[in-house]
FIPA-871604 format. One record per residue: residue in one letter; x, y, z of N, C-alpha, C in turn. Coordinates in steps of 0.2 Angstrom, whole numbers, plus 5000, padded with zeros to 4 digits. Example, Ala and Ser with C-alpha at 12.3 -4.5 7.8 and 13.67 -1.06 7.14 Angstrom:
% FIPA-871604
A506649725039506249785039506649845039 S506449895035506849955036506450005039 
***
This chain:
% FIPA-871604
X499050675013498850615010498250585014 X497750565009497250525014496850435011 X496550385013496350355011496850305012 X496950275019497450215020496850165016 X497550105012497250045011497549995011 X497349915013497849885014498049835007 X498349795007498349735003498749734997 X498449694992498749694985498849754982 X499349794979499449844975498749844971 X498649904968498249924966498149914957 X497849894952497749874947497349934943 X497549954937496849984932497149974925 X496549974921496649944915497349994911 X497549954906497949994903497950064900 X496950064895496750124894496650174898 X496750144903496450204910497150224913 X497550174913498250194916498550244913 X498750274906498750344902498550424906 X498150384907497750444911498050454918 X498050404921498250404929498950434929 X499150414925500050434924500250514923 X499750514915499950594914499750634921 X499150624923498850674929499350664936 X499450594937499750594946500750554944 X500550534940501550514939501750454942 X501250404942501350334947501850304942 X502350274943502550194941502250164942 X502150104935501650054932502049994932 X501849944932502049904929501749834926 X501849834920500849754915501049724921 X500549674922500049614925500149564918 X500649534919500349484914500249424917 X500049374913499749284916500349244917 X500249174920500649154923501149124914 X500749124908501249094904501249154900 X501349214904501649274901501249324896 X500749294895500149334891500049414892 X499949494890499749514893499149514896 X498749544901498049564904497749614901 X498249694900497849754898497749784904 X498049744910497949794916498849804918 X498849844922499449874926499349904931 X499749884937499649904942500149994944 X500050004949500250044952500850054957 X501250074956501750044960501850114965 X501850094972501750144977502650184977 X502650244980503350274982503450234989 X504050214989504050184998504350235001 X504250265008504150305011505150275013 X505450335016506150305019506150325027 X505650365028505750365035504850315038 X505050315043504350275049503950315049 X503450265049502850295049502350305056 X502750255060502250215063503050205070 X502750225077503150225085503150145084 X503950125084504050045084503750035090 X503650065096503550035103502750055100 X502350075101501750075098501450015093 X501950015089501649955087501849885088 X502249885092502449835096501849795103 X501549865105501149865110500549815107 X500149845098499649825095499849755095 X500449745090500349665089500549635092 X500949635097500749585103500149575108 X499549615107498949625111498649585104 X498749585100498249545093498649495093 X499249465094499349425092499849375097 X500049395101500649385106501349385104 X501549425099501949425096502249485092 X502749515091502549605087502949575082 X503049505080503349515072503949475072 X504349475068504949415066505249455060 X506049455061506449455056506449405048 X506149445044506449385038506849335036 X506849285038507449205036508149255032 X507549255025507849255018508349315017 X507749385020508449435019508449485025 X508249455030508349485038507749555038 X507449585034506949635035506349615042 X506349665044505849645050505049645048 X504449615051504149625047503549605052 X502949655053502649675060501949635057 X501849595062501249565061500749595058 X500149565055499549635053499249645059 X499149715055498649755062498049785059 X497349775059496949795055496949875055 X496749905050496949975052496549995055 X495950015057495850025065496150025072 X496349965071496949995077497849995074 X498050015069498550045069498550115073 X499450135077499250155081499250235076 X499450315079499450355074500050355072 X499850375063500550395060500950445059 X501550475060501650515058501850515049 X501750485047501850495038501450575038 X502150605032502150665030501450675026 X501250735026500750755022500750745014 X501350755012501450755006502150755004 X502450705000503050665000503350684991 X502950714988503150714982502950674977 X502450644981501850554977501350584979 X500950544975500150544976500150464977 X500550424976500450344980501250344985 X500850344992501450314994501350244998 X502050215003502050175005502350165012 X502050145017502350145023503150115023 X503650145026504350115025504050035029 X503950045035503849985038503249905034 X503549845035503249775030502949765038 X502249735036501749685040501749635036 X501349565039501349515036501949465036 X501649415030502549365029502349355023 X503049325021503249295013503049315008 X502649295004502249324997501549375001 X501349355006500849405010500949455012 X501649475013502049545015501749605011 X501549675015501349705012501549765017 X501349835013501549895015500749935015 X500849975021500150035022500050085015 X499750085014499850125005499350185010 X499550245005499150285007499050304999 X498350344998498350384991498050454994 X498350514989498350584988497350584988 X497050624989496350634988496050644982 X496550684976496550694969496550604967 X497050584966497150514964496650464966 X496450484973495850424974495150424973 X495050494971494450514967494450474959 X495050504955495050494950494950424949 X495350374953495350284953494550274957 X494050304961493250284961493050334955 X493150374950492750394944492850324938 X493550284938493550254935493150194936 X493150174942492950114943492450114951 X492050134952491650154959491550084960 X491250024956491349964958491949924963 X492549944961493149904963493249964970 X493350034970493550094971493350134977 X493350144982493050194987493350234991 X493150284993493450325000493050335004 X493750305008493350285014493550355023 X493250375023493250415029493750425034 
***
């Protein structure tokens, strides 16, 4: 798998999702507004990985060198959850080449709260296909 990206799951309209589905097989699920309206868009829902991806002591080392700290247990439901690390200096991963997805997810959460987020990785077919769709929103990055 290639083409780490960070942040919010990935969005594409619902006519284009058909497509994305029959060819790679992701889990969807509408985007609707906050008084329940749909959009017409659907995101993408990654496979979360069940093994590490990423040496705890490695990443340990990164963010507390970024941040003086490698992270804090969840209040709410005790998950650990590793400060961010720009991916640049993430350190290397061992995530598998290929999992059975064309979207996956790092087992391990960076960030906090509603800003919690996972390392997505996309397959090279699949991230073609999402910059044919939309080259504006969409890119691969080296």
């Amino acid at each position: 798998l290639e083409d780490m990206q960070w942040g919010d799951l990935p969005s594409v309209r619902f006519v284009d999702a058909a497509t994305i589905v029959a060819d790679f097989g992701p889990t969807t699920m509408p985007v609707i507004t906050p008084r329940g309206d749909d959009t017409g868009v659907v995101q993408l829902l990654p496979q979360v990985s069940q093994d590490a991806w990423f040496d705890p002591d490695a990443l340990a080392a990164v963010t507390t060198t970024l941040h003086r700290s490698p992270g804090a247990a969840c209040e709410a439901c005790g998950v650990w959850r590793w400060l961010p690390v720009p991916a640049v200096d993430l350190p290397p991963t061992s995530a598998p080449a290929r999992v059975g997805s064309h979207f996956v997810a790092s087992s391990e959460w960076f960030g906090d709260g509603l800003r919690a987020f996972h390392v997505l990785r996309f397959s090279r077919p699949l991230a073609e296909a999402l910059v044919a769709l939309n080259p504006r929103v969409w890119s691969i990055q080296p």
